[in-house]
MILUMVO-480384 format. One record per residue (C-alpha): residue number from 0; residue in three letters; x, y, z. Coordinates in Angstrom, 2 decimals. Each point is the difference from the previous one (the first is absolute). Example, Ala and Ser with C-alpha at 12.3 -4.5 7.8 and 13.67 -1.06 7.14 Angstrom:
2
LUMVEX  num  residuo        x        y        z
LUMVEX    0      ALA    12.30    -4.50     7.80
LUMVEX    1      SER     1.37     3.44    -0.66
//
This chain:
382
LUMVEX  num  residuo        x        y        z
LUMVEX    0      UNK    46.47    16.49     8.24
LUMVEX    1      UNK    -3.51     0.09     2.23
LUMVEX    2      UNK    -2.94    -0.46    -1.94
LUMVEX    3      UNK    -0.94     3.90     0.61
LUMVEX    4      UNK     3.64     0.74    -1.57
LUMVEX    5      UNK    -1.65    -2.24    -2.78
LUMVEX    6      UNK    -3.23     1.42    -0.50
LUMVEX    7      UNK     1.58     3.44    -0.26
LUMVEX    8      UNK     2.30    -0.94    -2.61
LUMVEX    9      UNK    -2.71    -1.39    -1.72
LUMVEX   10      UNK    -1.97     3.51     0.03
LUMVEX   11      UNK     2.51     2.23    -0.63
LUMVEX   12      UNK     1.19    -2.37    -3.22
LUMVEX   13      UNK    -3.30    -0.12    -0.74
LUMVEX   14      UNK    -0.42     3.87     0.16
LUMVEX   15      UNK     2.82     1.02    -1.84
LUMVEX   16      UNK    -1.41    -2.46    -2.92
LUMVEX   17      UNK    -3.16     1.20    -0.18
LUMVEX   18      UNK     0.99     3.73     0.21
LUMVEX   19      UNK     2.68    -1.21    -3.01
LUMVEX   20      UNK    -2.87    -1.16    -1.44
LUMVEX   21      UNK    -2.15     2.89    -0.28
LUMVEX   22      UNK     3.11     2.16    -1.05
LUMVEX   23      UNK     0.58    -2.71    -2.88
LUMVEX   24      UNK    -3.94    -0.24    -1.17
LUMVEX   25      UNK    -0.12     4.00     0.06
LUMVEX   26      UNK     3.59     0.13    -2.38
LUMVEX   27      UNK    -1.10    -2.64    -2.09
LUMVEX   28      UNK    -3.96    -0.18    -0.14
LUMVEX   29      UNK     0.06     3.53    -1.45
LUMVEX   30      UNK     1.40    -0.74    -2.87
LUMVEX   31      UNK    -2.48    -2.78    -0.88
LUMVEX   32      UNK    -2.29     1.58    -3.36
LUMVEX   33      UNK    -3.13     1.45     1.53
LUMVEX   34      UNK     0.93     0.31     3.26
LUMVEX   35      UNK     0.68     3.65     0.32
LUMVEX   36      UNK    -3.88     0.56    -1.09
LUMVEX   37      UNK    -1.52    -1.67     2.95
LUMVEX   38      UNK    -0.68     1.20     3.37
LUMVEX   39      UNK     2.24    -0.59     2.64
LUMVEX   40      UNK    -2.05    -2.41     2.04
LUMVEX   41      UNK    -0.04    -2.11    -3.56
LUMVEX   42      UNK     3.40    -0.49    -1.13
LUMVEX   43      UNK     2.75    -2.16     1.32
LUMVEX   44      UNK     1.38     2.20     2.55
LUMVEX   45      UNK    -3.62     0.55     1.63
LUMVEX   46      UNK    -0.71    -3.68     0.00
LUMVEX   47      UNK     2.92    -0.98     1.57
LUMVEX   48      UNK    -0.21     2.28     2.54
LUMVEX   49      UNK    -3.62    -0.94     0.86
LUMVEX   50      UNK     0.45    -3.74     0.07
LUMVEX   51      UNK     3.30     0.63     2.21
LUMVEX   52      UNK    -2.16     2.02     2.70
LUMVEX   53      UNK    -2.79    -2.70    -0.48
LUMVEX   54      UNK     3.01    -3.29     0.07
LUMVEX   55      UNK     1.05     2.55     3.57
LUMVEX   56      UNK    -3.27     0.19     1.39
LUMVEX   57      UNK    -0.06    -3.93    -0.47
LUMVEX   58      UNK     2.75    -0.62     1.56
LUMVEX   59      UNK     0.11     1.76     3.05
LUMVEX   60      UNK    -3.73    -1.43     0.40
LUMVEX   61      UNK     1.39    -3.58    -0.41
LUMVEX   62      UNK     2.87     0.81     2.33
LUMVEX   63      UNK    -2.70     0.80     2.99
LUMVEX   64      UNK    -1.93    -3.04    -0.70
LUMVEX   65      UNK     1.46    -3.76     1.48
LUMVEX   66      UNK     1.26    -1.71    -3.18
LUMVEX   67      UNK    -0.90    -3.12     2.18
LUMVEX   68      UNK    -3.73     1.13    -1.40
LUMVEX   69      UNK     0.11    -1.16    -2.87
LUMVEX   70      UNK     0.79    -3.49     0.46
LUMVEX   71      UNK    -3.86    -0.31     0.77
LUMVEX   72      UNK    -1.07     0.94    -3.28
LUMVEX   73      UNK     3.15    -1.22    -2.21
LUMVEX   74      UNK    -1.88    -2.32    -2.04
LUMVEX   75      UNK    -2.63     2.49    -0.95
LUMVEX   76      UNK     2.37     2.17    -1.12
LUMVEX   77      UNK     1.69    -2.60    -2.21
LUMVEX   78      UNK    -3.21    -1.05    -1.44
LUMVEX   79      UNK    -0.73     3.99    -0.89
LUMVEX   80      UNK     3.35    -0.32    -1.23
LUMVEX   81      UNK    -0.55    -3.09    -2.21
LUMVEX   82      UNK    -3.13     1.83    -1.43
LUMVEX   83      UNK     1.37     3.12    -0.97
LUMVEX   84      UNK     2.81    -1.54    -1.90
LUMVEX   85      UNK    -2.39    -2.03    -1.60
LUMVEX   86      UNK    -1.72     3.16    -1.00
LUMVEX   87      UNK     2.20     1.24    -2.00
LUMVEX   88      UNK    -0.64    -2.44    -2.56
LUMVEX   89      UNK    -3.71     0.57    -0.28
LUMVEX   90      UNK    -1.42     2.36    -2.63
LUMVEX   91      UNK    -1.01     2.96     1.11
LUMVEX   92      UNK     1.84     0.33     3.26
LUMVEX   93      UNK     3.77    -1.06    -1.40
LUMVEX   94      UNK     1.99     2.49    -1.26
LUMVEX   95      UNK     2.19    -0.44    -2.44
LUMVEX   96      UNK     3.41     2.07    -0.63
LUMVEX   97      UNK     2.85    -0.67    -2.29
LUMVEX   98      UNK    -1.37    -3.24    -0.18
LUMVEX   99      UNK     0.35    -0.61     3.66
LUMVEX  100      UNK    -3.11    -0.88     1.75
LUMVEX  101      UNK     0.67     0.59     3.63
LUMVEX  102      UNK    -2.19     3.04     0.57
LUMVEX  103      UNK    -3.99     0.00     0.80
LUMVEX  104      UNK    -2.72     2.63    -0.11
LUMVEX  105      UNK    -2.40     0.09     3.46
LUMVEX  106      UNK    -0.67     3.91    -0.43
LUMVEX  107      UNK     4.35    -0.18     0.79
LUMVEX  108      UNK     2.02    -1.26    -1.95
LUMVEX  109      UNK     2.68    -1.62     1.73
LUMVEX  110      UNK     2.38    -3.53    -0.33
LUMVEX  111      UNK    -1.48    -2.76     2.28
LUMVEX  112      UNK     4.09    -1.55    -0.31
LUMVEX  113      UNK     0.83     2.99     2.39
LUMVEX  114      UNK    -2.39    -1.12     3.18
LUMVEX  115      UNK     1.14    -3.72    -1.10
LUMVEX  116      UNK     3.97     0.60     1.42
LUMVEX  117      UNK    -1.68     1.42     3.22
LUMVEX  118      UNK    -2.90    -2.96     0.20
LUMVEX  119      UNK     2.54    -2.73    -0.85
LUMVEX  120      UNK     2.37     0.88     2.47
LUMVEX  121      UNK    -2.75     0.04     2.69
LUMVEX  122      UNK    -1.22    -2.88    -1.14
LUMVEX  123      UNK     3.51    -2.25     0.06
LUMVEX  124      UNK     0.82     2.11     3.96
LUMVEX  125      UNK    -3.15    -1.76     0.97
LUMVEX  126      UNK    -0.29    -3.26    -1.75
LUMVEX  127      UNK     3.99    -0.87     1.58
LUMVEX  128      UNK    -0.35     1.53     3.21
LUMVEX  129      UNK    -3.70    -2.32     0.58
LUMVEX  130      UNK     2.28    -3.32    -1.84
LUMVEX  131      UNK     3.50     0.97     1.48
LUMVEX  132      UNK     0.26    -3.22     1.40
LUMVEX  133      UNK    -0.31    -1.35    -3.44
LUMVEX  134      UNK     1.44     2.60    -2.09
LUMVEX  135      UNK     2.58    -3.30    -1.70
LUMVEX  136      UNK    -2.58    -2.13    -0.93
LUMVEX  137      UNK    -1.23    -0.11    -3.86
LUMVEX  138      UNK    -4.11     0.57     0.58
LUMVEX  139      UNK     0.20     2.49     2.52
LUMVEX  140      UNK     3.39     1.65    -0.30
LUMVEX  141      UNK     0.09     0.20    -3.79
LUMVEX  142      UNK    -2.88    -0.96    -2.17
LUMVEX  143      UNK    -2.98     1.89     1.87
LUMVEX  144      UNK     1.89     3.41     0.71
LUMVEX  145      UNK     2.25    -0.16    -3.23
LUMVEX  146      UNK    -2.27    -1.15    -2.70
LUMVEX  147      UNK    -3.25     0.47     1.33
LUMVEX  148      UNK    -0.02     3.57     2.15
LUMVEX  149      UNK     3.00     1.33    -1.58
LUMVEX  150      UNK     0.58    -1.97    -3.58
LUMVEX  151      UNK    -4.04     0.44    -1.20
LUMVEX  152      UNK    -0.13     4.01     0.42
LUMVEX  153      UNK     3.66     0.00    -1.22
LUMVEX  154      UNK    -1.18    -1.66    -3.48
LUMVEX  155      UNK    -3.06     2.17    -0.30
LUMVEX  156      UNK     3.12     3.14     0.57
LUMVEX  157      UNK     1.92    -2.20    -2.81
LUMVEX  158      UNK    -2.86    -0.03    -2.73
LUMVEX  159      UNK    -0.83     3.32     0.44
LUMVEX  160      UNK     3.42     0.64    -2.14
LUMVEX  161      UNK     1.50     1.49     3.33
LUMVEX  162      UNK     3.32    -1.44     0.03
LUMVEX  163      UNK     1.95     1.92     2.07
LUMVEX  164      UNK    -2.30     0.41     2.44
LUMVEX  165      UNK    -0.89    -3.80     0.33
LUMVEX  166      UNK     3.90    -0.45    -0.22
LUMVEX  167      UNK     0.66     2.42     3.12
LUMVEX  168      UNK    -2.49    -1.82     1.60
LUMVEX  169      UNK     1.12    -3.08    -0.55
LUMVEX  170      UNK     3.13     0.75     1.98
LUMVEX  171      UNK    -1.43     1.22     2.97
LUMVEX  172      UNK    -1.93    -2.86     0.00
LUMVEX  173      UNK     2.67    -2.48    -0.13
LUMVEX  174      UNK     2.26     2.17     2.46
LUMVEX  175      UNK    -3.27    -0.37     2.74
LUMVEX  176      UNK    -0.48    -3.78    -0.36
LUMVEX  177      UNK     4.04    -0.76     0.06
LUMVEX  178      UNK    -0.02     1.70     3.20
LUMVEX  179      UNK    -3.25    -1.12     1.42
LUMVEX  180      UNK     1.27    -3.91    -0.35
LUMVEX  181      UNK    -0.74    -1.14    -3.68
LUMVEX  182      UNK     2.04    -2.67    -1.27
LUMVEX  183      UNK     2.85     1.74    -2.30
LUMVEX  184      UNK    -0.40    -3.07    -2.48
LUMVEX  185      UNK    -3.57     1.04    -0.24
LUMVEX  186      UNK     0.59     3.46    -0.75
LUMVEX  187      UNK     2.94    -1.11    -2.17
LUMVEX  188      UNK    -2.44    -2.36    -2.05
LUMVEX  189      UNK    -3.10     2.96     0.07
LUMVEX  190      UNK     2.96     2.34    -1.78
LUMVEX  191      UNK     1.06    -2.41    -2.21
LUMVEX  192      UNK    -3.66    -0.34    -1.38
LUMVEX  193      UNK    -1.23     3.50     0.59
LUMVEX  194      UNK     4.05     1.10    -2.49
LUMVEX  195      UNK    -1.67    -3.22    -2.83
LUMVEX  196      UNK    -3.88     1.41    -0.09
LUMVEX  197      UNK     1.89     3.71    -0.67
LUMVEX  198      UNK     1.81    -0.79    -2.49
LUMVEX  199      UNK    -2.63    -1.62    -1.93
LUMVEX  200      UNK    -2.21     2.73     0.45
LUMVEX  201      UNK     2.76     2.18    -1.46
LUMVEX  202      UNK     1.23    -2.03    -2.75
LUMVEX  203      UNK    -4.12     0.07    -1.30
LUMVEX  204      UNK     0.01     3.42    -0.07
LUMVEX  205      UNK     1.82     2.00    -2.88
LUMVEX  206      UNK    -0.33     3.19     1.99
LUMVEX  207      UNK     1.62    -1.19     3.23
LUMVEX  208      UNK     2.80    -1.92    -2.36
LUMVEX  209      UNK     0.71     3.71    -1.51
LUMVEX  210      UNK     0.81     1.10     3.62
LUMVEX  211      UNK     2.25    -2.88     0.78
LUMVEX  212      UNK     1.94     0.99    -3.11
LUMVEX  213      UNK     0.13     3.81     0.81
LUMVEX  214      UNK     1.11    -0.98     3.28
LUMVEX  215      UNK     2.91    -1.79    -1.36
LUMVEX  216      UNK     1.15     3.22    -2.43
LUMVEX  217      UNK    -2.51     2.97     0.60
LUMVEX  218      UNK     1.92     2.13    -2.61
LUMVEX  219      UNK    -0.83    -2.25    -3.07
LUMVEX  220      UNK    -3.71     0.35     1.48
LUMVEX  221      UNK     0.25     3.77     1.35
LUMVEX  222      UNK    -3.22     1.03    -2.79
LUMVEX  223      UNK    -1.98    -2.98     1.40
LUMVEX  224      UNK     0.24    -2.52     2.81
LUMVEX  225      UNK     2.74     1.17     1.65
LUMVEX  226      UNK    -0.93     3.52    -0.57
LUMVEX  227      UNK    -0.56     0.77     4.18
LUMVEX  228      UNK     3.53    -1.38     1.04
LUMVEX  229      UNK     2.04     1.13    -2.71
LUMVEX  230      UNK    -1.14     3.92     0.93
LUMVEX  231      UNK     0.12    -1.08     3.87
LUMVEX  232      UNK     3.91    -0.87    -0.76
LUMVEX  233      UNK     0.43     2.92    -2.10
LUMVEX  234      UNK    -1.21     2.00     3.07
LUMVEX  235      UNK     1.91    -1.38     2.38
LUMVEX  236      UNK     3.11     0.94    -2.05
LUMVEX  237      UNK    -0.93     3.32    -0.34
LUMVEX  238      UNK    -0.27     0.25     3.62
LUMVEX  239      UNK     3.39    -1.07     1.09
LUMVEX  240      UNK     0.71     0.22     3.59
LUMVEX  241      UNK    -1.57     3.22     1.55
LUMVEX  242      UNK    -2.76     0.31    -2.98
LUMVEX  243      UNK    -1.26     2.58    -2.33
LUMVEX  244      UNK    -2.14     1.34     2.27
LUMVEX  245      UNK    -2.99     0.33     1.13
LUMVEX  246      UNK    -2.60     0.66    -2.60
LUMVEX  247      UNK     2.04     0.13    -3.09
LUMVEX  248      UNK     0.26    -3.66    -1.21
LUMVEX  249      UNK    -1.08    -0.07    -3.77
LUMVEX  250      UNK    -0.74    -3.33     0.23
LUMVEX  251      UNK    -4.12     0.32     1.54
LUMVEX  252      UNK    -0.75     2.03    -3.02
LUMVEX  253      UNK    -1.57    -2.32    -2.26
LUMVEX  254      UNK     2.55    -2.32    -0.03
LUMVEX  255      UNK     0.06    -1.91     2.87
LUMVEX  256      UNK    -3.13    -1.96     0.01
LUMVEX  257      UNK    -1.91    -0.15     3.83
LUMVEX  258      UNK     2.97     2.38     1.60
LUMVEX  259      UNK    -2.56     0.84     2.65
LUMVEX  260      UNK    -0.97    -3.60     0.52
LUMVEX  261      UNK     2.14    -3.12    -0.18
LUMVEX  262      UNK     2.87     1.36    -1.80
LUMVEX  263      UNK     0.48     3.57     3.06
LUMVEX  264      UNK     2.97    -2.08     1.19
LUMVEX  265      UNK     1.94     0.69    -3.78
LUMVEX  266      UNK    -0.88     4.21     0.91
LUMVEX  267      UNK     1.38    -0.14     3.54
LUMVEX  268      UNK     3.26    -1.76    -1.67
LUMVEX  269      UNK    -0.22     2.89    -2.73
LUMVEX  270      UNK    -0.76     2.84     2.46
LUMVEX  271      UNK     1.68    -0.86     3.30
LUMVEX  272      UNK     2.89    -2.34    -1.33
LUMVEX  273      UNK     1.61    -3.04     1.70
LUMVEX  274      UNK    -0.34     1.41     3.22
LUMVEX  275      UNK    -3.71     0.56    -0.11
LUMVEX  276      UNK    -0.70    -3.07    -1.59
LUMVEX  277      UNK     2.13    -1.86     2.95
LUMVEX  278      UNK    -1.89     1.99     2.68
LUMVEX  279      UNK    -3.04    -1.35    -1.22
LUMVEX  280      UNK     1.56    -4.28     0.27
LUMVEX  281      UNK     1.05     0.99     3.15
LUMVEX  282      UNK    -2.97     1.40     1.73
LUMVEX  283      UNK    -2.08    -2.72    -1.53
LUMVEX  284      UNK     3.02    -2.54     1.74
LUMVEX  285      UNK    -0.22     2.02     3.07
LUMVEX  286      UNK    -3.63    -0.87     0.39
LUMVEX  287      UNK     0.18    -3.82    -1.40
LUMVEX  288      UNK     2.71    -0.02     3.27
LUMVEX  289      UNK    -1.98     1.63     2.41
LUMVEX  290      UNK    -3.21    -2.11    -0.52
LUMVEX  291      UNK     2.21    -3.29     0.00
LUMVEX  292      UNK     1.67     1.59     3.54
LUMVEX  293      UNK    -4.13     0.45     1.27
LUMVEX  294      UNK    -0.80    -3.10    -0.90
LUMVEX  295      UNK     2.85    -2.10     1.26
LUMVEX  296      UNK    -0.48     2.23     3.59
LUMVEX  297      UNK    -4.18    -0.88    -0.37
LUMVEX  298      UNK    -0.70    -2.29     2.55
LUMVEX  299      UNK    -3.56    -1.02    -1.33
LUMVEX  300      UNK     0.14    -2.64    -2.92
LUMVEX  301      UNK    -2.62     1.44    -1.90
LUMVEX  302      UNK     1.49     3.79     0.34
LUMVEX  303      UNK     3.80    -1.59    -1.06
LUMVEX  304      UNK    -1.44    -1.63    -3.54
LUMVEX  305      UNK    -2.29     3.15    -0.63
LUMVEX  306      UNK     3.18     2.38     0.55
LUMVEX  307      UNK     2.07    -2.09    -2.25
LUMVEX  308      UNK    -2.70    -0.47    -3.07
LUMVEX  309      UNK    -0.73     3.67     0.19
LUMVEX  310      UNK     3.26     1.16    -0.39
LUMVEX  311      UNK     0.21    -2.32    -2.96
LUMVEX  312      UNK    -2.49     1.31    -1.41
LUMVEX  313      UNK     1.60     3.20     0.04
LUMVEX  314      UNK     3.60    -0.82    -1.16
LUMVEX  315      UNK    -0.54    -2.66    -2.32
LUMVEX  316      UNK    -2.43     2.48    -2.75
LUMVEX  317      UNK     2.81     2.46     0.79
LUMVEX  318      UNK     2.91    -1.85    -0.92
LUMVEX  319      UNK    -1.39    -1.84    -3.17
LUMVEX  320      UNK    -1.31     3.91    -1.39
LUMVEX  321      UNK     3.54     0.78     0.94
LUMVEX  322      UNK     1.58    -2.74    -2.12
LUMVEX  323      UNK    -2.54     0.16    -2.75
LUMVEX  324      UNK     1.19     3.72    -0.59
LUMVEX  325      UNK     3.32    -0.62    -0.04
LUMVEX  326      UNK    -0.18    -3.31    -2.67
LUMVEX  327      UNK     0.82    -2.27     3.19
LUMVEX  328      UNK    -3.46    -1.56    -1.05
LUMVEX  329      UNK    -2.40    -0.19    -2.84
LUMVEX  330      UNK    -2.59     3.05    -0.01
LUMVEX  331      UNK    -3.33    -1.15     1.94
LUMVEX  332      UNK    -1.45     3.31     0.74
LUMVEX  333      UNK     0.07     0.18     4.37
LUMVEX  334      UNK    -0.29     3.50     1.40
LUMVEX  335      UNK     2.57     1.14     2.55
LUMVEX  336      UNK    -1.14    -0.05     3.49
LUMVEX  337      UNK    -1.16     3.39     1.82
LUMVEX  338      UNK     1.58     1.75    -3.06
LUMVEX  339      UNK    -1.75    -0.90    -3.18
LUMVEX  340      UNK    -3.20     1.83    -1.13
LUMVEX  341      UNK    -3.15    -2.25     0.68
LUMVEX  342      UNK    -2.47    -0.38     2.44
LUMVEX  343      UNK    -1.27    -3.50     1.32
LUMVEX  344      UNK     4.18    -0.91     0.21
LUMVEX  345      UNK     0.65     3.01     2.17
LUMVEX  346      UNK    -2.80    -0.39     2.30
LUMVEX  347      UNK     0.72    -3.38     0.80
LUMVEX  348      UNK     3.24     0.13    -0.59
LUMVEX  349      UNK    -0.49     2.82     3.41
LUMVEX  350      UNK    -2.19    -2.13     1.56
LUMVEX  351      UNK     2.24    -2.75     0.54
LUMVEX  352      UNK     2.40     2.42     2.01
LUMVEX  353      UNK    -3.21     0.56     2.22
LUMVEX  354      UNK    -0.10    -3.44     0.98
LUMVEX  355      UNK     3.92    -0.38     0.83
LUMVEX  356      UNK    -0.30     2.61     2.13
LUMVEX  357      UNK    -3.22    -1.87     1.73
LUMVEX  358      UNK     2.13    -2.85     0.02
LUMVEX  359      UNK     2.61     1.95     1.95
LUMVEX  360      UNK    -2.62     1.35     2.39
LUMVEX  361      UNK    -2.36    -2.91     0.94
LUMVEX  362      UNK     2.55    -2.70     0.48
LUMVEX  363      UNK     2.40    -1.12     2.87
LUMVEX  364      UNK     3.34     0.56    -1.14
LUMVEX  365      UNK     3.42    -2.05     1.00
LUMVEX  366      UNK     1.94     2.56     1.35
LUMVEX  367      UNK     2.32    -1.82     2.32
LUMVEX  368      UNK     1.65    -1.91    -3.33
LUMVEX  369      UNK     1.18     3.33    -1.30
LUMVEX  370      UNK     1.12     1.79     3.22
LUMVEX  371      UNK     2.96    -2.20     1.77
LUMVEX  372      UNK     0.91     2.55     2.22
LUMVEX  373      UNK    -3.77     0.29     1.39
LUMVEX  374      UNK     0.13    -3.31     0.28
LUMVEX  375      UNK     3.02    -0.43     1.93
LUMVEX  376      UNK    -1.07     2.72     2.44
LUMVEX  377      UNK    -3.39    -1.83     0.87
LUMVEX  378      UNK     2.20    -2.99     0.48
LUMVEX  379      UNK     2.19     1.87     2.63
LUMVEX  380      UNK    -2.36     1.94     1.70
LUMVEX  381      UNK    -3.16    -2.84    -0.38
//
């Protein structure tokens, strides 16, 4: 597979998710109380349609523009970063919702977390590709990019009671530095303590204790905790394999909380069936492949790490929603990449595609790896 082969793949997945997407908001958004009394341009369906042209527009402007740019200014950005998260814990600006404080008011009101998987990944592509030489070493190849640019924004995501998100992170985070030349015992250790600090931070809270035990038997908790995944499973039954169709699950009316959120993955179960619900695993795998395939064929250090994290950053959220709606995992409220209703997650979410396909673009590219027969031609006919 070229790296054009890639970046197509990676569009037309991305596409059909987002055009899923709007489908799904439209079925299940309308059946949210209050929403059928709004203008168009103010309910769900509007919304998401609006910040998908605006996460497009993005995108194909960060696609034209030499991703190489902003290795200048990646320190400002984390710093901008830095303060915004820290932001959302100051009166006034935070925002506070469901008891998770991960939102702030500037006029907007948007989740700094979101601009933190693009800025972090920037940030680690950079900080390895200037101390490759180093990358095993403690100071440089693990404290300094792991706990200080990575771990400190990563808390701030942590104690803003955004779990999941921190979580996904997390991952991608770990999957950049194991391939950039971290020690594994390091990493090993840094999970070890990172598993320790969150479980004492869910044993002191009764609330997140109550979703550990729904977790382990939603039924017994279906009219509290485990309210969410005991419907999800009861619409994925209902579904079967080909679904009920699409439109008529029961399930978004009032009794699925957040169907048009974090939970749309339990309505495409309901209304497509098995089949939908695998079409959606394997478009997302299609495009985890297809970024690993650019940035293995990426010639330019920088360019390979940046590939990998954002693709991360992309599957990982993906997966654990996935699992969280079908009682693989405990519930920790993540939206579904391209497909859940939101804003600030879908525009970035966009804009990271924007700057794979700058990647694939602006870089030199091994091609002579990947095409033996090419290869052996130049070597005949030098």
């Amino acid at each position: 597979m070229t790296t054009r082969l890639s970046i197509i793949s990676i569009w037309i997945c991305f596409i059909l998710l987002l055009v899923l997407g709007v489908v799904m908001v439209a079925s299940t958004g309308s059946c949210v109380q209050g929403q059928a009394e709004l203008p168009w341009y103010e309910s769900f369906l509007g919304k998401q349609c609006m910040f998908a042209m605006l996460g497009l527009v993005t995108a194909l402007g960060l696609s034209r523009i030499n991703y190489h740019v902003w290795r200048r200014f990646v320190y400002a950005i984390w710093v901008g970063c830095v303060i915004l998260l820290i932001c959302c814990y100051l009166p006034g600006i935070g925002k506070t919702i469901n008891g998770e404080s991960r939102w702030i008011n500037l006029g907007l009101t948007f989740q700094p977390s979101e601009l933190a998987k693009i800025t972090l990944m920037l940030t680690l592509a950079h900080w390895y590709t200037t101390h490759r030489e180093v990358a095993g070493t403690f100071w440089k190849g693990f404290f300094w990019p792991g706990a200080v640019l990575f771990g400190f924004p990563l808390v701030l995501i942590l104690f803003e009671k955004d779990m999941g998100t921190a979580a996904a992170l997390a991952m991608s985070g770990f999957c950049v530095m194991y391939v950039s030349g971290t020690r594994s015992w390091l990493l090993l250790l840094s999970m070890l303590i990172g598993a320790i600090f969150l479980y004492l931070m869910m044993t002191s809270s009764p609330n997140r204790m109550m979703r550990i035990e729904a977790w382990f038997d939603p039924q017994a908790y279906s009219q509290g905790a485990g309210r969410q995944q005991w419907i999800a499973i009861l619409a994925f039954a209902r579904g079967g394999l080909a679904g009920v169709g699409l439109g008529d699950g029961i399930e978004k009316y009032g009794n699925l909380p957040y169907a048009h959120t974090d939970f749309i993955f339990a309505e495409i179960g309901e209304e497509w069936g098995f089949f939908g619900a695998a079409g959606v695993v394997l478009l997302f795998s299609i495009m985890a492949i297809s970024g690993l395939v650019l940035a293995v064929q990426t010639q330019d250090t920088f360019g390979r790490i940046l590939a990998l994290g954002l693709s991360c950053t992309i599957f990982w959220p993906a997966m654990l929603n996935i699992m969280v709606v079908t009682a693989l995992l405990p519930n920790t409220g993540l939206p579904l990449p391209f497909i859940s209703s939101g804003g600030t997650n879908l525009v970035f979410t966009i804009a990271s595609i924007g700057l794979l396909t700058s990647i694939q673009r602006h870089t030199p590219i091994i091609r002579q790896n990947y095409w033996p027969l090419r290869r052996l031609k130049e070597i005949q006919n030098p």
